[in-house]
ZAMARGU-4260 file (C-alpha; in steps of 0.2 Angstrom, whole numbers, plus 5000, padded with zeros to 4 digits):
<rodrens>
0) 5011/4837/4965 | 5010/4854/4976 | 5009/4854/4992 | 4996/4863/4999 | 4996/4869/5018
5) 4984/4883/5028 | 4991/4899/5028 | 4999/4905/5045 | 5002/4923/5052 | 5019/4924/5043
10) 5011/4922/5027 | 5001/4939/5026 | 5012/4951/5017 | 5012/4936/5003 | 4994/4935/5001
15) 4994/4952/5000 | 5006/4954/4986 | 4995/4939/4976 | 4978/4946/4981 | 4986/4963/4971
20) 4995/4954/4958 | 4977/4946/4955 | 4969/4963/4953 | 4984/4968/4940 | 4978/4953/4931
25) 4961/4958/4929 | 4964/4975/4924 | 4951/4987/4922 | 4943/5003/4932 | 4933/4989/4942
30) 4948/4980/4949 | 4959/4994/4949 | 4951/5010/4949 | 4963/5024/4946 | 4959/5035/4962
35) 4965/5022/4974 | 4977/5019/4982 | 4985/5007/4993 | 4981/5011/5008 | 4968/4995/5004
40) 4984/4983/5006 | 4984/4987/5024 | 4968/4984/5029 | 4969/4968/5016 | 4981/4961/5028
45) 4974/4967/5043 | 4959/4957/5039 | 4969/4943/5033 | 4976/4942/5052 | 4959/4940/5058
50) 4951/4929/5048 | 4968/4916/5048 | 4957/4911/5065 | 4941/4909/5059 | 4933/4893/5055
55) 4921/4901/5042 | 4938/4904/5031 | 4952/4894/5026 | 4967/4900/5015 | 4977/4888/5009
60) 4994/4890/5002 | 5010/4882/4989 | 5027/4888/4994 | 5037/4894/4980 | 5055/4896/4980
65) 5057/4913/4983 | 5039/4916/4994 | 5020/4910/4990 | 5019/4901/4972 | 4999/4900/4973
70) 4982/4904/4987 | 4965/4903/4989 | 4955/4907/5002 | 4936/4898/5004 | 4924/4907/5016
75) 4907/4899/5020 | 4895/4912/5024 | 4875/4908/5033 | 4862/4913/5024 | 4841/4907/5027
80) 4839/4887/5022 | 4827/4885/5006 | 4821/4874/4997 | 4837/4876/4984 | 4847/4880/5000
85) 4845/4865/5012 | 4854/4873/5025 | 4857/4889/5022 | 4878/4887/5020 | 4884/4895/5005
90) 4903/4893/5001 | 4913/4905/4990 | 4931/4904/4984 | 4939/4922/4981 | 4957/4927/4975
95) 4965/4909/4968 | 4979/4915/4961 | 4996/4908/4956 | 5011/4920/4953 | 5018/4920/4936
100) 5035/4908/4937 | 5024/4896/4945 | 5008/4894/4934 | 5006/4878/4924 | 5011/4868/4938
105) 4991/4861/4945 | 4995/4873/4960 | 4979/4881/4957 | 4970/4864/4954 | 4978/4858/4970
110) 4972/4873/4980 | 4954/4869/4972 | 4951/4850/4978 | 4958/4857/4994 | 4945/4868/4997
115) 4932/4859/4990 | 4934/4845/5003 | 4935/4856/5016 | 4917/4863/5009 | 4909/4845/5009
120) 4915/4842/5024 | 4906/4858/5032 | 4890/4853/5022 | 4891/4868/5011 | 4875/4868/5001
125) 4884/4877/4988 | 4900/4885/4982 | 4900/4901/4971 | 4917/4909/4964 | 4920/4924/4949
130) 4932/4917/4937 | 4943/4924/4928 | 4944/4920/4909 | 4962/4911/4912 | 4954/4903/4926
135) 4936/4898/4919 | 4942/4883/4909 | 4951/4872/4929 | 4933/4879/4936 | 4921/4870/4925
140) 4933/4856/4923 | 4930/4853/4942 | 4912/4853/4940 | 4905/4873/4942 | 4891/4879/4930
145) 4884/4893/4926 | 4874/4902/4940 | 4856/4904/4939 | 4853/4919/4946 | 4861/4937/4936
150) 4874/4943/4945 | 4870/4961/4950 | 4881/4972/4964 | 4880/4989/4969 | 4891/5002/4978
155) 4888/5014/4990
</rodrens>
């Protein structure tokens, strides 16, 4: 079984080569637009430094044998109570991603019931994630459905 612990300041520069290895694995202009370049690492882990104290954000992490084997990272985030939003707290899960040598091992699924308990335990009134097609199949196993409302974005 993995072992899954929170992330800590000496963990940075590994999250940021799975949060890339995670956008090499999506492919595509969205994910990785061909005018970029990586100055967005840097401020990735600045960022990740910051939010390694936050209590609205947990990274959770495997070890591998030579660095990270796995992360995820679950954000809770305030939004208006409603009557399909009790209280208003909406949890998301972004960047579970496993590297290569270490996939087929439940790391992933690990870092998922993890981060589910620490939702409940926060009273998130519900937990959105974007799967990926290889993850999709351990998403809905643990319960997550398709999302009522379309999912639109726009960029500035």
């Amino acid at each position: 079984m993995s072992r899954v612990r929170q992330a800590a300041e000496d963990d940075v520069a590994e999250l940021v080569r799975l949060r890339a290895l995670l956008f090499e694995t999506l492919g595509g202009d969205f994910f990785n637009p061909s005018s970029v370049d990586d100055d967005w690492r840097h401020t990735l882990a600045a960022v990740l430094k910051e939010q390694l104290a936050s209590d609205a954000v947990r990274i959770l992490v495997v070890d591998g044998n030579n660095g990270l084997a796995a992360c995820g990272i679950g954000t809770i985030e305030q939004r208006l109570p409603g009557p399909h939003l009790r209280n208003g707290r909406i949890g998301h899960v972004i960047g579970v991603v496993t590297d290569p040598a270490n996939r087929r091992r439940g790391h992933s699924r690990t870092i998922m019931h993890s981060l589910l308990d620490w939702f409940r335990e926060r009273e998130v009134a519900r937990v959105d994630l974007y799967a990926s097609s290889d993850g999709e199949p351990l998403y809905r196993a643990l319960g997550f459905v398709d999302h009522p409302d379309p999912s639109l974005c726009w960029r500035p």
